[in-house]
SEKE-426207 format. One record per residue (C-alpha): z, x, y; residue in one letter. Coordinates in steps of 0.02 Angstrom, whole numbers, padded with zeros to 5 digits, always signed. Layout:
# residues N
ZXYa;...
# end
This chain:
# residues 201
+01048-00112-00066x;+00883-00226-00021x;+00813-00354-00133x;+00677-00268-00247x;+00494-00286-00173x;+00406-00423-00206x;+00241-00418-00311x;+00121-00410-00157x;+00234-00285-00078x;+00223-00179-00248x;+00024-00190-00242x;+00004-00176-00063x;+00111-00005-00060x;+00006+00054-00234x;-00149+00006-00148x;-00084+00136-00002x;-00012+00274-00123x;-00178+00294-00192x;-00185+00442-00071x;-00080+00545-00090x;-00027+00760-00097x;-00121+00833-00219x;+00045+00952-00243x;-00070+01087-00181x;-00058+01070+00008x;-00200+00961+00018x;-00243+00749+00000x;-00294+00672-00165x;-00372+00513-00185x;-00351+00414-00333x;-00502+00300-00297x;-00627+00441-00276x;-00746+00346-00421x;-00754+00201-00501x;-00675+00265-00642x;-00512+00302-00542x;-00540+00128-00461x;-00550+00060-00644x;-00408+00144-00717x;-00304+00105-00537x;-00322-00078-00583x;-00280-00047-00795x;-00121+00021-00725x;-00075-00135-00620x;-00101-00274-00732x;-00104-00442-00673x;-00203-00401-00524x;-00368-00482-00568x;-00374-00604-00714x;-00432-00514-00871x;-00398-00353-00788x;-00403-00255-00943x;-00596-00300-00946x;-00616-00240-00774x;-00740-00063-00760x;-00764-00043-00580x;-00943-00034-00497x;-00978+00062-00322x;-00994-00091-00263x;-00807-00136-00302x;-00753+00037-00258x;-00805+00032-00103x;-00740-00133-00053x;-00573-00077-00114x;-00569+00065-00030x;-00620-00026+00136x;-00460-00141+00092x;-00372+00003+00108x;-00429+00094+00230x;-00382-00075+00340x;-00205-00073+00247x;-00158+00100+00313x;-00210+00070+00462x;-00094-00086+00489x;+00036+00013+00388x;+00004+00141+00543x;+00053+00007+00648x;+00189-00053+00581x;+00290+00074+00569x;+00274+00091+00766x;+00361+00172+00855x;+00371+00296+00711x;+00244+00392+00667x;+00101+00353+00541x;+00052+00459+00362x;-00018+00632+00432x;-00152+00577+00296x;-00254+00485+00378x;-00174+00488+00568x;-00314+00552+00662x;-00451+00411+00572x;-00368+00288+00575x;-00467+00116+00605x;-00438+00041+00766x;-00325-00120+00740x;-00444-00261+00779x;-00575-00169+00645x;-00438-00169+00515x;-00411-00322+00550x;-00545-00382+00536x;-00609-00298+00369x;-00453-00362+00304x;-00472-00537+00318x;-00615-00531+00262x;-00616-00468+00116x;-00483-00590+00073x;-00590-00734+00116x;-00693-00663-00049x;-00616-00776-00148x;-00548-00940-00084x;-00368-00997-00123x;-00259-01135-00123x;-00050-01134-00126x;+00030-01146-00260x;+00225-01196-00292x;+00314-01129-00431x;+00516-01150-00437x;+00565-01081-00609x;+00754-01163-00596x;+00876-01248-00479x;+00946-01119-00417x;+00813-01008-00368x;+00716-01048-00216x;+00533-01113-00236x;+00409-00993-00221x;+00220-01016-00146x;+00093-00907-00221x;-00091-00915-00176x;-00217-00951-00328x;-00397-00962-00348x;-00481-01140-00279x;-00524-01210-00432x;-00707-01133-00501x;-00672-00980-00409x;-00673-00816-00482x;-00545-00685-00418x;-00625-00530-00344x;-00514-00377-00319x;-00531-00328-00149x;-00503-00497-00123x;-00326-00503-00239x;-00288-00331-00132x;-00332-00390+00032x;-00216-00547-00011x;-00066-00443-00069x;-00077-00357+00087x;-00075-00503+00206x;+00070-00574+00113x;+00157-00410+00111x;+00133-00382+00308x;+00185-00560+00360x;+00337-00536+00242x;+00505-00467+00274x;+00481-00326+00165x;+00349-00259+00314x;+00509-00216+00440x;+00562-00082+00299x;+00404-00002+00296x;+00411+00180+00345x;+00279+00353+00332x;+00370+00505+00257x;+00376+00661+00345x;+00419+00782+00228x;+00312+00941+00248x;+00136+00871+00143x;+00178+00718+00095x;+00074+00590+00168x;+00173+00425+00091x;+00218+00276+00149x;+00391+00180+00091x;+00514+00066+00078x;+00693+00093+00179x;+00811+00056+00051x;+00987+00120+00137x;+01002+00146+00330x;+01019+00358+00299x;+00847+00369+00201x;+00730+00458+00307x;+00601+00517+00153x;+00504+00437+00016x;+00610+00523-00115x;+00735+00657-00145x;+00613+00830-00168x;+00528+00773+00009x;+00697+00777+00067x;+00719+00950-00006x;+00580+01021+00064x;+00622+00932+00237x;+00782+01009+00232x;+00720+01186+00172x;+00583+01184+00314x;+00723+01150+00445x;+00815+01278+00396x;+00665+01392+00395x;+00616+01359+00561x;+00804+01373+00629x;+00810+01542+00519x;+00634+01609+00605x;+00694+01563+00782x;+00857+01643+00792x;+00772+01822+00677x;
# end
């Protein structure tokens, strides 16, 4: 069993899962509107400082969506040679672009390191904060949990789901695991044997 994900592996994977199958055959996007953008960020608190006064603008929207846009598309990457989400496989942002929009949204709001080491026997930990006078903006805080999640070890577990529809991205937690969770393997399983079943009919 792996360690649990860290906190900017938990946000960057949200961050991605924000598309997702609508359960309906096609893609839903959580961040459609500000208002999903708004309530997105109530359900992840600690994100932003004072996140619970946060009401997203189209102005934040649409910087958080170009966050992730850029996350998927590194995602895409990373889980080369595999394939990507069917999702968003054919518009996918070409690397240097992603890049590019990346690391610069992070550059929004300017950090410093920080070291916290809660107890001798736990390891110091380095978290980046806000440069003093500096006020956290969220596709900053994103595009920040995203770097630190792809230059971590958690990045080598990434994987895209294939289950028929689903269009998520995961964490490996066992060598075996080949889908995001048990009903896509179901349904990978069930369209196997339908397509063995309709060849040999």
């Amino acid at each position: 069993m792996q360690d649990s994900p860290g906190r900017d592996t938990r946000i960057a994977l949200d961050l991605a899962l924000t598309v997702r199958h609508d359960g309906h055959g096609s893609v839903a996007d959580d961040l459609a509107d500000p208002a999903g953008l708004t309530a997105w960020v109530m359900e992840h608190p600690g994100i932003v400082p004072d996140g619970e006064g946060f009401t997203a603008d189209a102005s934040a929207l649409a910087a958080a969506r170009d966050v992730r846009a850029a996350a998927r598309a590194l995602f895409a990457r990373a889980v080369r040679p595999g394939e990507p989400s069917p999702a968003d496989a054919a518009r996918l942002l070409p690397v240097p672009e992603a890049l590019r929009r990346l690391n610069e949204a992070a550059a929004r709001t300017p950090t410093v390191p920080v070291l916290a080491w809660a107890d001798a026997a736990a390891a110091p930990v380095v978290r980046a904060a806000p440069a003093q006078g500096a006020r956290t903006d969220l596709a900053a805080a994103l595009a920040q949990a995203v770097i630190g999640f792809l230059a971590g070890p958690d990045r080598e577990r990434l994987r895209a789901c294939h289950a028929p529809r689903c269009v998520r991205y995961f964490l490996k937690e066992h060598p075996r695991q080949e889908w995001c969770k048990p009903s896509c393997g179901n349904r990978a399983r069930v369209a196997r044997h339908q397509e063995r079943h309709g060849r040999t009919a």
